[in-house]
N, C-alpha and C positions, 0 to 999 in steps of 0.2 A: 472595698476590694483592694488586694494587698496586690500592685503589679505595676512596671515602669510607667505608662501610659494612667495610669490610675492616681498615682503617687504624684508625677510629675505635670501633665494635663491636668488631670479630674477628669478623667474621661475613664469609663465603668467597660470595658476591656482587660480580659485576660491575657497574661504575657501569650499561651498556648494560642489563642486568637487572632493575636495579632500578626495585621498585614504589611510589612516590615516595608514590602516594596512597591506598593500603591495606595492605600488608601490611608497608613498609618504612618506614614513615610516620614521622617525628621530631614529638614532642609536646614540649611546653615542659613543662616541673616543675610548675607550677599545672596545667594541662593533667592531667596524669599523676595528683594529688592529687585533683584531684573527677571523674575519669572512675573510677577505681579505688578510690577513698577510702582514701588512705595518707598518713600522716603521715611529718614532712622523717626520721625515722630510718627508717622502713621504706623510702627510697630511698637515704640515706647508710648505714645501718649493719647491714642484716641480709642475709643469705645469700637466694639469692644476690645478691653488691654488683653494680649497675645500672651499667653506664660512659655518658659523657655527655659529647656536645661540646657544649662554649663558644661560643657565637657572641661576633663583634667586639662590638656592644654591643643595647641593647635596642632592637628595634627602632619601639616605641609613641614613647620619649623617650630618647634617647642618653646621658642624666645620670641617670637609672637604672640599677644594677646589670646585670650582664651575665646574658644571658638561656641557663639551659640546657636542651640539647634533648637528648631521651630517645629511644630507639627502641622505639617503639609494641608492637612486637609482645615485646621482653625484660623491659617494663614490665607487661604483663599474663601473662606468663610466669613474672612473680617473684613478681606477685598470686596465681597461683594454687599457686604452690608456698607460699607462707604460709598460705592459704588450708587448703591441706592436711594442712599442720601442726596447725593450730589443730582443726580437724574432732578429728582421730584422738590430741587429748594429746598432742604431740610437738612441742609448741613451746618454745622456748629458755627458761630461766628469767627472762629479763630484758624478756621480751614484758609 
């Protein structure tokens, strides 16, 4: 399927489908970090890894780093699979 969420997730979503303001929602990385409370490795380096579009530049000041956006809903999906882990002993040794 040829579409933002398709292309850039892997998630089988049409643009006309999508729920732009809840359920399909892109949050920025700080965004992601104090809504969830996750550190920059628990979105770079643990299972499962988060994919993320790049926007052209930031949009507060353009000489700022470039700003990236997460999808809302894989971001607290990967919260709660950690989550899980941690509960039940079964988290990786390097947690």
């Amino acid at each position: 399927m040829d579409s933002y969420l398709g292309n850039g997730f892997d998630l089988a979503v049409c643009d006309n489908c999508r729920d732009d303001e809840v359920k399909h929602k892109l949050i920025s990385r700080t965004e992601a970090k104090q809504l969830y409370l996750l550190k920059d490795c628990d979105l770079d380096q643990r299972e499962p890894v988060l994919r993320f579009c790049p926007e052209e530049e930031h949009p507060h000041n353009p000489h700022w780093g470039d700003i990236k956006l997460y999808l809302r809903l894989q971001v607290g999906r990967a919260n709660r699979y950690q989550t899980s882990l941690f509960l039940t002993g079964c988290f990786p040794l390097a947690w």
